[in-house]
C-alpha positions as CSV (number, residue, x, y, z in Angstrom):
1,X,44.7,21.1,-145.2
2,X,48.1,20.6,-147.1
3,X,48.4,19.5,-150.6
4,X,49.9,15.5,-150.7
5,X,52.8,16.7,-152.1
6,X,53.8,19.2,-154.4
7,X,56.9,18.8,-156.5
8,X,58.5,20.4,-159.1
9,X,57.7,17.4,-162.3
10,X,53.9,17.7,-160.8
11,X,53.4,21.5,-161.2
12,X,54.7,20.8,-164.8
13,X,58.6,20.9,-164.8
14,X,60.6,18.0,-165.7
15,X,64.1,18.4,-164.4
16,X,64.9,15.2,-165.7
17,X,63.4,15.1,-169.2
18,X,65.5,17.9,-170.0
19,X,68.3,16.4,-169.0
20,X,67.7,13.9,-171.2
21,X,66.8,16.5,-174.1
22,X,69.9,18.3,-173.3
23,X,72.1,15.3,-174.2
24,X,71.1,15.4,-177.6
25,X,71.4,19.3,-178.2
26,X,75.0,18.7,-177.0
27,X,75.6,16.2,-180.3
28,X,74.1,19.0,-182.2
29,X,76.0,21.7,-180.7
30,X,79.1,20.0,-180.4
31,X,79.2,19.6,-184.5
32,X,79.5,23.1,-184.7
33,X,82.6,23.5,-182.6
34,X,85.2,25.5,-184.1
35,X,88.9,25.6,-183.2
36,X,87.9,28.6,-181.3
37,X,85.8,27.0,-178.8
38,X,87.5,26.1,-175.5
39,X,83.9,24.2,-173.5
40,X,81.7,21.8,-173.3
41,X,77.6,22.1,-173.7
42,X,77.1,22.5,-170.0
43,X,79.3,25.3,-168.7
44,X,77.9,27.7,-167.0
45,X,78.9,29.5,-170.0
46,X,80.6,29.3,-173.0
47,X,84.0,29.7,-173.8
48,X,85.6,31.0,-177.3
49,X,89.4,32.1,-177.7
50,X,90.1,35.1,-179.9
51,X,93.3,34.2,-180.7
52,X,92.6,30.5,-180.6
53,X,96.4,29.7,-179.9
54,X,97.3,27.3,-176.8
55,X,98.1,29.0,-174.1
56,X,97.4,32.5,-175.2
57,X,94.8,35.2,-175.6
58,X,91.7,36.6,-173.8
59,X,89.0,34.2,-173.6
60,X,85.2,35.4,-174.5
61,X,82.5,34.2,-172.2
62,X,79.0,33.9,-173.2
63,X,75.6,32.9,-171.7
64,X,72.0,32.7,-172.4
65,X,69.1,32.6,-170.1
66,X,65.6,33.7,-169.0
67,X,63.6,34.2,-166.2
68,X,60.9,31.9,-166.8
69,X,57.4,31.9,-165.1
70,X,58.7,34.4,-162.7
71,X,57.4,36.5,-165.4
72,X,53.7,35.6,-164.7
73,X,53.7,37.0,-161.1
74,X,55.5,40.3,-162.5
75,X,52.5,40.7,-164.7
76,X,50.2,39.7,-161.8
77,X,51.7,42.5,-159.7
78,X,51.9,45.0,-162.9
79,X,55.7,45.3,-162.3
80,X,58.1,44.8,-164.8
81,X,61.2,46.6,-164.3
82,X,62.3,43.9,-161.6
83,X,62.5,41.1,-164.2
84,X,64.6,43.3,-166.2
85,X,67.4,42.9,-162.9
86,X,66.8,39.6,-162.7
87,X,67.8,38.6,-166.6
88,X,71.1,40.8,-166.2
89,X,72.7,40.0,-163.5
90,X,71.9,35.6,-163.6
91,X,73.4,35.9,-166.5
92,X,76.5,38.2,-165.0
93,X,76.5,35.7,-162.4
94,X,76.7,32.6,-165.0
95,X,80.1,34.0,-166.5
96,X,81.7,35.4,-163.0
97,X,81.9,31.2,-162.5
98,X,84.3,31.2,-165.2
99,X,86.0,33.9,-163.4
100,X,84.9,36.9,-166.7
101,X,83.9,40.0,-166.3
102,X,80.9,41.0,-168.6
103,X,81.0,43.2,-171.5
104,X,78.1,43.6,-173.4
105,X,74.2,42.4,-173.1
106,X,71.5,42.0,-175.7
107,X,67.5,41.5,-174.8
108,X,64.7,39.0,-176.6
109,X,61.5,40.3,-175.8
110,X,58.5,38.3,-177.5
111,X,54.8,39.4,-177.0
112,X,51.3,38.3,-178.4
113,X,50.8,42.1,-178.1
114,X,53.5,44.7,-177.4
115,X,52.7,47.2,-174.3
116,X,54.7,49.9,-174.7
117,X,54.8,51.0,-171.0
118,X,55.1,47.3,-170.0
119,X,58.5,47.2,-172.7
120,X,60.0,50.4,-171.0
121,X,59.7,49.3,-167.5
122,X,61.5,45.7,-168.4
123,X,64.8,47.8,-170.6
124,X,64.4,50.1,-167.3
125,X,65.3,47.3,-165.5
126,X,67.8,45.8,-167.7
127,X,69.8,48.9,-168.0
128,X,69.6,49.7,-164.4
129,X,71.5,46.1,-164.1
130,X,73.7,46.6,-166.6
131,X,74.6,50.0,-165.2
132,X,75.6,48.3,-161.7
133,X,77.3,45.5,-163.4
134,X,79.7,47.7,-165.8
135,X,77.8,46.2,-168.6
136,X,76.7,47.8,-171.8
137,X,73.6,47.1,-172.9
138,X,74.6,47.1,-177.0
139,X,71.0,46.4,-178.8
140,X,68.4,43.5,-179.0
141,X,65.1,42.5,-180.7
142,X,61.1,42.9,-179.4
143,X,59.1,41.1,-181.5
144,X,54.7,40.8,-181.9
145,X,53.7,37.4,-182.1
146,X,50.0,37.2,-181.9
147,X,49.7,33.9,-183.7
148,X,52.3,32.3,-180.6
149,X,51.8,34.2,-177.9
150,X,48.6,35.1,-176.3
151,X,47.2,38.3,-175.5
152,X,49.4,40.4,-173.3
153,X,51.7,36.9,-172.9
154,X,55.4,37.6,-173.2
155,X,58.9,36.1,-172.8
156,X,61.7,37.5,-172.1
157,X,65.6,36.6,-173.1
158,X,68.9,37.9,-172.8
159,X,72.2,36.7,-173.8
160,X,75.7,38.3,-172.6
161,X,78.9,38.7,-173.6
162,X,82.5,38.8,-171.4
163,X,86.3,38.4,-171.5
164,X,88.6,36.8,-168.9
165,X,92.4,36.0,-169.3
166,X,93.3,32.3,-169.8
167,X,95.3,32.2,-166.7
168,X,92.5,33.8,-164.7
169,X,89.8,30.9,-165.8
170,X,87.5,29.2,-163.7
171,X,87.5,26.3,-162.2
172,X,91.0,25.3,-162.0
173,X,93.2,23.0,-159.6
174,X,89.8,22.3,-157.7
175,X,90.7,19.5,-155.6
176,X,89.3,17.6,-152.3
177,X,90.5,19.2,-149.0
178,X,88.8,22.7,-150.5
179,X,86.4,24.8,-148.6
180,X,83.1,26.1,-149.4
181,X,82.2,29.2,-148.5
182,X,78.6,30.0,-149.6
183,X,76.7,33.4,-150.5
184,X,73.6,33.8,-149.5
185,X,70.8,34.1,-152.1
186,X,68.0,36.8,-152.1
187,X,64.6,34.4,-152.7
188,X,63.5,32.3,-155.6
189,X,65.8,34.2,-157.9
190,X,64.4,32.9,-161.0
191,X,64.4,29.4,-161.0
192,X,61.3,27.3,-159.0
193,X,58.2,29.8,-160.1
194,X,55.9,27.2,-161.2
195,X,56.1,25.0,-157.9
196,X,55.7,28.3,-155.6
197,X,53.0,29.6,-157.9
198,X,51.2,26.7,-158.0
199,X,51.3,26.9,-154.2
200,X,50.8,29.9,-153.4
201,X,48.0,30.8,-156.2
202,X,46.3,27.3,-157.4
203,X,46.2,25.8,-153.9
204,X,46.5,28.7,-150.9
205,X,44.1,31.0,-153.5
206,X,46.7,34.1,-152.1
207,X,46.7,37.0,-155.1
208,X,50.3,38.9,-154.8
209,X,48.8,41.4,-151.9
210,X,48.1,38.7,-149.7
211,X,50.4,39.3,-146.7
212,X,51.9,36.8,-144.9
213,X,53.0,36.5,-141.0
214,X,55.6,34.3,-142.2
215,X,57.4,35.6,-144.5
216,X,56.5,39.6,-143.0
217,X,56.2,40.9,-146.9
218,X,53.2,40.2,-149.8
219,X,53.4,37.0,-151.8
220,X,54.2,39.5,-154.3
221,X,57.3,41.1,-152.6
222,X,58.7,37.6,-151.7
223,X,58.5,36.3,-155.1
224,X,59.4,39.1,-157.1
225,X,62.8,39.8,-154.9
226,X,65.1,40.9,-157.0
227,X,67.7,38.0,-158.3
228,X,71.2,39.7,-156.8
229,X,74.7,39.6,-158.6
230,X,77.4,38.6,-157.1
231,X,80.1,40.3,-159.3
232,X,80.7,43.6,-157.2
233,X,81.4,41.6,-154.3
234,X,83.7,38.5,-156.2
235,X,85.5,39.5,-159.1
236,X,87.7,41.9,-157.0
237,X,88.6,39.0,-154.7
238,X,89.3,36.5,-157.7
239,X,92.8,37.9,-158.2
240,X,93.7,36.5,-154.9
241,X,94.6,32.8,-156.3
242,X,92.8,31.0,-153.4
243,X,89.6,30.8,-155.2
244,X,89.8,28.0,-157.3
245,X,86.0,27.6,-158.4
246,X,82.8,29.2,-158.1
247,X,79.1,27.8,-158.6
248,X,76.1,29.7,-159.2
249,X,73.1,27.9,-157.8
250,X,70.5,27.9,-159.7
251,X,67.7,25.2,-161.1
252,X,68.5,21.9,-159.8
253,X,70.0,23.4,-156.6
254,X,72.9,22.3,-155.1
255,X,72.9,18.9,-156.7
256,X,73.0,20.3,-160.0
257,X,75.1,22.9,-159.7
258,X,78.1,22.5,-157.4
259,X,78.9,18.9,-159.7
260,X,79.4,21.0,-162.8
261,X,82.6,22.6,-161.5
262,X,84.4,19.0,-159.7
263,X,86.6,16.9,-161.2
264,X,86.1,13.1,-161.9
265,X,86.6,11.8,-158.0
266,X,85.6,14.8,-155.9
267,X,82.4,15.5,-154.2
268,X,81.1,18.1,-152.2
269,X,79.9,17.5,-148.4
270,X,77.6,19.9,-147.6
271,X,76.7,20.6,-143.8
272,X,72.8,21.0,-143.8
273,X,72.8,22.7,-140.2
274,X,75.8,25.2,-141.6
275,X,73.1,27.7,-142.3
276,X,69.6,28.5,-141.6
277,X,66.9,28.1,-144.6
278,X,64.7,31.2,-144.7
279,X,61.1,31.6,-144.0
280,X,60.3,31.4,-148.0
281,X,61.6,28.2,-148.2
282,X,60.5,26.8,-145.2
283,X,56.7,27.7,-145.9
284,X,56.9,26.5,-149.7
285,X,58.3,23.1,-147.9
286,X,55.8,23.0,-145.6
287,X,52.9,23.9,-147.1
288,X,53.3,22.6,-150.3
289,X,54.7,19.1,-148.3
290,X,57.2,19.2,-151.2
291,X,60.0,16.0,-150.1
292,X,63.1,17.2,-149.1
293,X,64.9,16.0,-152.2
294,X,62.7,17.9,-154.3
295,X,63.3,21.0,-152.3
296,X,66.9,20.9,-152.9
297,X,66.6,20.7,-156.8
298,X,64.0,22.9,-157.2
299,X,65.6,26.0,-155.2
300,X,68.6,26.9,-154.0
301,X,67.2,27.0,-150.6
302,X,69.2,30.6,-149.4
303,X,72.4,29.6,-151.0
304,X,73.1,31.7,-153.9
305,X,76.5,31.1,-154.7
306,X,79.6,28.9,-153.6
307,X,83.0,29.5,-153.9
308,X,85.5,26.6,-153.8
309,X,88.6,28.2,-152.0
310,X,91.9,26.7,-150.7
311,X,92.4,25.7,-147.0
312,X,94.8,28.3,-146.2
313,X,92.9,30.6,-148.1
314,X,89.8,30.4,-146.2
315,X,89.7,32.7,-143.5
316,X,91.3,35.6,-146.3
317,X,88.3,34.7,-148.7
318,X,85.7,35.1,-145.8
319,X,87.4,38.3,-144.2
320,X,87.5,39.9,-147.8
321,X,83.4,39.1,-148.7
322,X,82.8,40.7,-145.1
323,X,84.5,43.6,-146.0
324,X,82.2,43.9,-148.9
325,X,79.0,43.3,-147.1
326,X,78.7,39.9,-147.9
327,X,77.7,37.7,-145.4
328,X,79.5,34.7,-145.9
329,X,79.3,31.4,-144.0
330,X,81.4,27.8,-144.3
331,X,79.0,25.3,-145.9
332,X,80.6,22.4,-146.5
333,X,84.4,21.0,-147.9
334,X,85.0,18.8,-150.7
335,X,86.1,15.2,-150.7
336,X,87.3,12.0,-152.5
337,X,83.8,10.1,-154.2
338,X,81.9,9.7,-157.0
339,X,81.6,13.6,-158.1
340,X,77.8,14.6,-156.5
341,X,76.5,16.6,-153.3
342,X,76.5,14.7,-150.2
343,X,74.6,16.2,-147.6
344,X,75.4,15.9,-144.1
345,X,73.6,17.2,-140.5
C-alpha cells in the first residue's frame, strides 16, 4: 500500500520556515556589508570587488554549501569518496550562475569520532573534483566532536572561492522574450535526501542493495549518483554574449530557483511536457504519493541547470552544449508577470 502522502515538511524539512529564518540572517548579514560587497543575501553566491571602484576590477565569487542527509546513505553504503564530488562541484555550479570561474576550495569536516579511512575517501573525492574543475583545493579544518556529534556521525562543508570580470557578470539584461534551454540533472544531486530516504528506507524497508526494476540500478547507486558540474560544458560558451543568465536548480526546484535570477515583472513559463522526468522521480512521486507541488520544490525533477539565452541566440547556445555532450533541450521562455514559475502542459 502507498504512504498518504509524503512531503518534504513531513519527513522533517521545512522549506518555508527557513525562508522565514533566512529573512532575518539577511538583516544580520547585511550589517556587515562593506564597500566591497556587490550582492544581496540570496545570490547564488556572493559577490566582493577587489578594487571596489564602479565599473572596474575583477569581481570574487564565493559560496558555501553542504550535502546534507545525502551523507547518511553514503555511510549506509560505506562510500564516501562520492560525497566528496558532490560538495565540489554544487558549489562550482553555484558561482558559474554568476558567470565565475572557481579558484580555490576549502573542506569542514565534523565528526563524533574521526575514521581515518572514511576522511581519506571524502578529500579523495574532493580533490578528484577539484582536479576536473581547475580548482585548487588550498586547506580546510576536520574536527572531533564527540559531545555534538554521535558516534561515527559526521557533516561535511565546503566553501569556494572564484573570480569573474565585471562585464562578464551574471545575470544581466535578462528580459521576457528569452529562451530556456535546460541541462539535464544526474539524480537527487544533493538536495531532497530526507523525503527519498524516508521512502525508500522507513516505508519500502529497501537497504541500499535492494535493486529495483524501475530504476535498473540499487537504491544505493540511484541515490548516491554523483552531483555533475556543469562548468566544463558552460563557461566556454559564456563568452558568446547570448547567455544572459543561468540558474542552478537546486532545493526548492524550479520555483525557487529560476525566480532568483528575473527581474521585477518577468516570469518563467515552463513547458511540463518539454522533457521527460526520469524513472527516480517518477517512483519517489508515486510511491511516496508526494503532491505534485511538493515534487517540484523538493527536486529538481531531471533539470539540473537553466540557461536564459537570447532568441537569436538559441539555436547557437543549443548547437554549442551538443558539441560538448550536453544534451540540451528548450524548456520554457520567459514572460511579462509577477516574477515566479508558471508551469504549462
Amino acid at each position: 500500500m502507498n504512504p498518504p502522502h509524503l512531503t518534504y515538511k513531513e519527513s522533517g524539512v521545512d522549506i518555508d520556515a527557513q525562508d522565514r529564518a533566512l529573512s532575518r540572517v539577511k538583516v544580520l548579514a547585511g550589517s556587515t556589508f562593506t564597500p566591497g560587497v556587490l550582492s544581496e543575501i540570496g545570490s547564488f553566491g556572493g559577490l566582493f570587488d577587489l578594487d571596489a571602484r564602479p565599473g572596474s576590477g575583477r569581481i570574487l565569487v564565493a559560496s558555501a554549501d553542504g550535502v546534507g542527509t545525502k551523507l547518511n546513505v553514503a555511510q549506509m553504503a560505506g562510500r564516501y569518496d562520492t560525497v566528496g564530488q558532490d560538495l565540489v562541484n554544487h558549489c562550482v555550479n553555484d558561482i558559474l550562475v554568476q558567470g565565475a570561474a572557481p579558484l580555490f576550495f576549502l573542506d569542514y569536516v565534523a565528526a563524533g569520532r574521526l575514521v581515518p579511512e572514511r576522511i581519506t575517501a571524502v578529500v579523495e573525492g574532493l580533490a578528484r573534483a577539484c582536479t576536473e574543475n581547475r580548482c585548487a583545493l588550498l586547506g580546510g579544518e576536520t574536527a572531533e566532536m564527540p559531545g555534538l556529534y554521535h558516534g561515527e556521525d559526521f557533516d561535511l562543508a565546503g566553501f569556494i572561492v572564484g573570480c569573474v570580470d565585471r562585464a562578464s557578470l551574471l545575470p544581466r539584461d535578462v528580459a521576457r522574450g528569452q529562451v530556456l534551454v535546460a541541462l539535464p540533472s544526474t539524480g537527487l544531486h544533493t538536495n531532497g535526501y530526507s523525503l527519498a530516504r524516508r521512502l525508500f528506507f522507513d516505508e519500502k524497508r529497501f537497504t541500499v542493495d535492494s535493486r529495483l526494476d524501475d530504476l535498473g540500478t540499487t537504491v544505493g547507486e540511484a541515490l548516491l549518483a554523483v552531483h555533475r558540474s556543469y562548468f566544463p560544458s558552460l563557461h566556454p560558451i559564456l563568452g558568446q554574449g547570448y547567455v544572459t543568465g543561468l540558474a542552478h536548480i537546486t532545493g526548492g526546484g524550479l520555483p525557487d530557483n529560476l525566480p532568483r535570477i528575473l527581474p521585477e515583472g518577468v516570469r518563467a513559463a515552463v513547458r511540463t511536457n518539454s522533457w521527460e522526468i526520469p524513472p527516480l522521480f517518477g517512483y519517489i512521486g508515486r510511491e511516496g504519493n508526494v503532491p505534485a507541488d511538493d515534487m517540484r520544490r523538493t527536486f529538481n525533477l531531471g533539470v539540473g541547470m537553466v540557461l536564459v539565452v537570447k532568441p537569436e541566440g538559441a539555436d547557437a547556445a543549443i548547437s554549442a552544449l551538443r558539441s560538448r555532450g550536453e544534451r540540451p533541450w528548450v524548456l520554457g521562455e520567459l514572460e511579462a508577470g509577477e516574477r515566479g514559475v508558471r508551469f504549462t502542459p
